[in-house]
C-alpha positions in Angstrom: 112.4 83.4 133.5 111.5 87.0 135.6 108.2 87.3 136.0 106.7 90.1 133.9 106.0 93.4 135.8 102.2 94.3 135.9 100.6 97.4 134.5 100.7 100.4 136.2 97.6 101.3 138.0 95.6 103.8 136.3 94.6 106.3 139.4 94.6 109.3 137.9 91.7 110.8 136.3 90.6 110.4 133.0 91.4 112.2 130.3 90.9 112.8 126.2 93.5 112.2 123.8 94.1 113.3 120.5 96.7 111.6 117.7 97.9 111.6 114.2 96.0 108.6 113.4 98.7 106.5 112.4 98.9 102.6 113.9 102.3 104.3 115.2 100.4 107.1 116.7 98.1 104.8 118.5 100.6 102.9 120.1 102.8 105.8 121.6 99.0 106.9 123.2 98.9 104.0 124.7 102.3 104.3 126.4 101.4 107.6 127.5 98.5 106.6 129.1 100.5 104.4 131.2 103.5 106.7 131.9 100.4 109.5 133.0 98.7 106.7 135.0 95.4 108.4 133.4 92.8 106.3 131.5 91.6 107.3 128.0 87.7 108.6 128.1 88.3 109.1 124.5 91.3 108.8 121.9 90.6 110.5 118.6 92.1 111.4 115.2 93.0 114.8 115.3 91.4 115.2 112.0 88.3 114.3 113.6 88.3 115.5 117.1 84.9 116.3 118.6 85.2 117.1 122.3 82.7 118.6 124.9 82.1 122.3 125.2 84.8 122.0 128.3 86.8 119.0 126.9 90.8 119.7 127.3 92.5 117.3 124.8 95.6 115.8 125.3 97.5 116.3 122.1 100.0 113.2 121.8 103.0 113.7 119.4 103.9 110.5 117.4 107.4 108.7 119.0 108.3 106.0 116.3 110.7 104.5 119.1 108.1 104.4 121.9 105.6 102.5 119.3 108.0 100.3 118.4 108.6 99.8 122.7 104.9 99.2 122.8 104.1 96.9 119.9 107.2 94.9 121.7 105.9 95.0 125.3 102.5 93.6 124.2 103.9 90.7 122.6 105.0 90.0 126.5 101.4 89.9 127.4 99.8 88.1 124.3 100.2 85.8 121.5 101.7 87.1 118.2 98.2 86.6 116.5 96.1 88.3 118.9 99.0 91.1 118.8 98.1 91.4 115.1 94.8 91.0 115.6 95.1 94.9 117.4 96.2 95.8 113.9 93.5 94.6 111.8 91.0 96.0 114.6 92.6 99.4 113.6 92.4 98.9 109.8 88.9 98.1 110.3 88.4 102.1 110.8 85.4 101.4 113.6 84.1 104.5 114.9 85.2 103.4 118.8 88.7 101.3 117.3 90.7 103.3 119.7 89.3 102.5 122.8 88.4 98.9 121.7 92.8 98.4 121.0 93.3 99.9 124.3 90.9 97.9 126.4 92.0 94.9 124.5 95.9 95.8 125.4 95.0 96.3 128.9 93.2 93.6 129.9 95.8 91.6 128.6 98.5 93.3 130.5 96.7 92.6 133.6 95.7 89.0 132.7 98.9 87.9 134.9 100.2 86.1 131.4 96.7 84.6 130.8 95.9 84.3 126.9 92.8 86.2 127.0 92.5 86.1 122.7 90.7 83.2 122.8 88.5 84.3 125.7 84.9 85.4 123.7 82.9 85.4 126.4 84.0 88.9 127.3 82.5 91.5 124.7 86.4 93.2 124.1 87.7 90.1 122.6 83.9 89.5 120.5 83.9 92.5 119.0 87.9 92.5 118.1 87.5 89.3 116.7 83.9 90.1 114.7 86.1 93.1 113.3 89.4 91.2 112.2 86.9 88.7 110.8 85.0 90.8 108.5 88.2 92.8 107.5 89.9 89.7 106.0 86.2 88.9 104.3 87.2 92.5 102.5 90.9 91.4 102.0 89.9 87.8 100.2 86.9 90.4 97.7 89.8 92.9 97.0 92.3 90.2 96.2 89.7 88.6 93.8 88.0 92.0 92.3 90.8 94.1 91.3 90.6 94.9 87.5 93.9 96.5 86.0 94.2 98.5 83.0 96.9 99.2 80.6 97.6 102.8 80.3 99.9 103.8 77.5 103.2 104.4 80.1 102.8 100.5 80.6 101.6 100.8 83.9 98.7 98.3 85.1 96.6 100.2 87.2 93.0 99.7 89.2 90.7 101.4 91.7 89.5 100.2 94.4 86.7 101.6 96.9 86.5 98.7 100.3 84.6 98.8 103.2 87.9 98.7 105.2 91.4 99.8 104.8 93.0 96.8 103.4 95.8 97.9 101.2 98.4 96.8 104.0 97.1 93.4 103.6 96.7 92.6 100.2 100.1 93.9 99.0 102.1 91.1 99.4 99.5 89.0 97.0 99.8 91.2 94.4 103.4 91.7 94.9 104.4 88.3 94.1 101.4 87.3 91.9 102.0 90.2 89.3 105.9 90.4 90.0 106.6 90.7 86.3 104.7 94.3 85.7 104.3 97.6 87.1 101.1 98.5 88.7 99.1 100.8 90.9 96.3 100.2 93.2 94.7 103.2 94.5 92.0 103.3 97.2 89.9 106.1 96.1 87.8 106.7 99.2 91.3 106.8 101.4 93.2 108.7 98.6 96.7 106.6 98.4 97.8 103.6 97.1 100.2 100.7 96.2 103.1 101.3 93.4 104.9 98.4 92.9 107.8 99.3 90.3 109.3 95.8 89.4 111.6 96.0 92.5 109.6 97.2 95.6 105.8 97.6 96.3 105.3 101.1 98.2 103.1 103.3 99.7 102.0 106.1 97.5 99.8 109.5 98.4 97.5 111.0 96.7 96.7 114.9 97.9 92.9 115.5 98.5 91.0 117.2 95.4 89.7 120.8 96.2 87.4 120.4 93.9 83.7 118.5 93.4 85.0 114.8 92.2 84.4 114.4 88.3 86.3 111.6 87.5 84.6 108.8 85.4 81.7 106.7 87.0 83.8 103.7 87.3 87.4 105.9 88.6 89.0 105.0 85.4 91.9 107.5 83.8 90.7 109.2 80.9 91.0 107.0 77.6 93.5 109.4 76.1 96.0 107.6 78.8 94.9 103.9 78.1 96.7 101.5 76.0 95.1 101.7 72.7 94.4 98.2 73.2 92.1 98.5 76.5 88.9 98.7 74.7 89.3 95.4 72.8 90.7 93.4 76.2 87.6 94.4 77.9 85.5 93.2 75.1 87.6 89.8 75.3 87.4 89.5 79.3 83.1 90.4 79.0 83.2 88.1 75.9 84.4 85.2 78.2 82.1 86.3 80.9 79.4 85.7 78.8 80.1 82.6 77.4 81.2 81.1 81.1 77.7 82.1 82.5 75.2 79.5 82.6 71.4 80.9 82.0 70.1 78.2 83.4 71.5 78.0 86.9 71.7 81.9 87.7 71.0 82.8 91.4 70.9 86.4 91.8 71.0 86.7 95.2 73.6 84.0 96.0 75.5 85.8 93.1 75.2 88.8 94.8 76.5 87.4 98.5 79.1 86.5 97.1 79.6 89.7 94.5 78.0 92.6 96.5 76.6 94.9 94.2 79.0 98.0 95.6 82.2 96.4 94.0 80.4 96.1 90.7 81.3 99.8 89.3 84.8 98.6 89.4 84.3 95.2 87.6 84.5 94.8 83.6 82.3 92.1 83.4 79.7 94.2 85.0 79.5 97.2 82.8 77.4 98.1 79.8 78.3 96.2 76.5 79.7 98.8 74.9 80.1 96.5 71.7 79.3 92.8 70.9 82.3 90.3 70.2 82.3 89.2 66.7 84.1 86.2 66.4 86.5 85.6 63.1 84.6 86.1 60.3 86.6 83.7 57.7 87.0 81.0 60.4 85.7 78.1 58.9 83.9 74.7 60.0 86.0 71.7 60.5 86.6 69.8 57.2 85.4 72.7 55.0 88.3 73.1 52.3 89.4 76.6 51.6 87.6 78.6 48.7 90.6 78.4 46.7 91.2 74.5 46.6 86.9 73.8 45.3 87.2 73.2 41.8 
């Protein structure tokens, strides 16, 4: 087997880059950096750029083939999990998850075929690995707190608000657990969503509002577009809630680790009782014999 060829040698002097701030976007910076022989001192969203007074930027333009070269190329220099593990470092949205991907990426490249993923006693690999862990913490919540609703259409739909940008990684549960329904998932702090329309699950965009945000507390759709049955499951599904809890052995704050309070506004079990269940009136005890049948 030839022996991989080694990183180029960054000798030239450091410079800013700016990108689209999509995964792909990051990874054809990161061949430019290379192919300039210039080390990042920062790599930003262009969204979100904030250079010095005298900063020049280095605007990169988004090469779907050179990403795809790159994502290749690093599976030469590291395992396939540690790979991914540069894409859940990047869906974390860390304020410094540009530089943390390429430091990761190059010290791998220069680890002479070393597996450096495993190596936590350097502070790159910590940190990538704190972040991928507390990402999937988000992913197993989401998969667990999503609350659809029927709207009148037929569509199931829910909102959704996480720490971390975990659509990506939750689709393929929902695809094949609710495989029998349409249904839409929408992130409402990151404005776009899942559709999944009985053959395909795809991304969907929503454009920014240019106005103040006056949707409903919880981000529901107005009740003139639910199912005319909504109201009465949500009665059923707090009915159960209620009858499932145990008084006796609550524990509010392990409750609460495991439930943090910020997912709550999108949970039905969590919101005002609107109205009591009444169970069936005319449902009588065992061995009673209907009215009609007493002499």
């Amino acid at each position: 087997m030839a022996a991989r060829r080694p990183a180029p040698v960054l000798s030239n002097p450091p410079a800013d880059y700016t990108y689209d701030g999509t995964f792909e976007g990051l990874l054809t910076v990161l061949f430019r950096v290379y192919e300039r022989r210039s080390a990042p001192s920062s790599i930003q969203p262009e969204a979100a750029v904030q250079g010095g007074l005298f900063a020049q930027t280095i605007s990169i333009e988004t090469d779907e083939t050179l990403a795809a070269r790159t994502w290749d190329g690093l599976l030469r220099a590291m395992p396939d999990a540690a790979r991914a593990r540069l894409y859940h470092v990047f869906l974390s949205e860390d304020p410094e998850r540009e530089l943390l991907i390429f430091r990761y990426a190059d010290m791998a490249l220069r680890a002479g075929g070393r597996d450096i993923s495993e190596n936590y006693a350097d502070p790159t690999v910590r940190r990538g690995q704190r972040l991928a862990q507390q990402l999937f913490r988000e992913k197993h919540r989401m998969e667990a707190f999503v609350r659809f609703e029927k709207a009148q259409d037929g569509l199931f739909h829910a909102t959704i608000e996480p720490d971390f940008d975990v659509l990506p990684l939750i689709a393929g549960h929902f695809t094949r657990r609710y495989a029998d329904q349409r249904w839409l998932i929408f992130d409402r702090k990151r404005r776009y969503g899942l559709y999944y329309d009985l053959r395909g699950t795809s991304i969907v965009e929503f454009a920014a509002e240019g106005q103040a945000d006056t949707s409903p507390r919880r981000g529901e759709v107005s009740a003139t577009v639910l199912d005319e049955r909504e109201p009465l499951f949500k009665i059923l599904w707090q009915a159960y809630f209620d009858h499932v809890n145990i008084p006796e052995r609550k524990n509010v704050k392990l409750h609460q680790r495991h439930m943090p309070r910020r997912y709550w506004k999108y949970l039905s079990e969590k919101q005002p009782r609107e109205r009591r269940f009444e169970p069936i009136k005319n449902k009588r005890p065992p061995g009673v014999a209907p009215q009609s049948l007493v002499p």
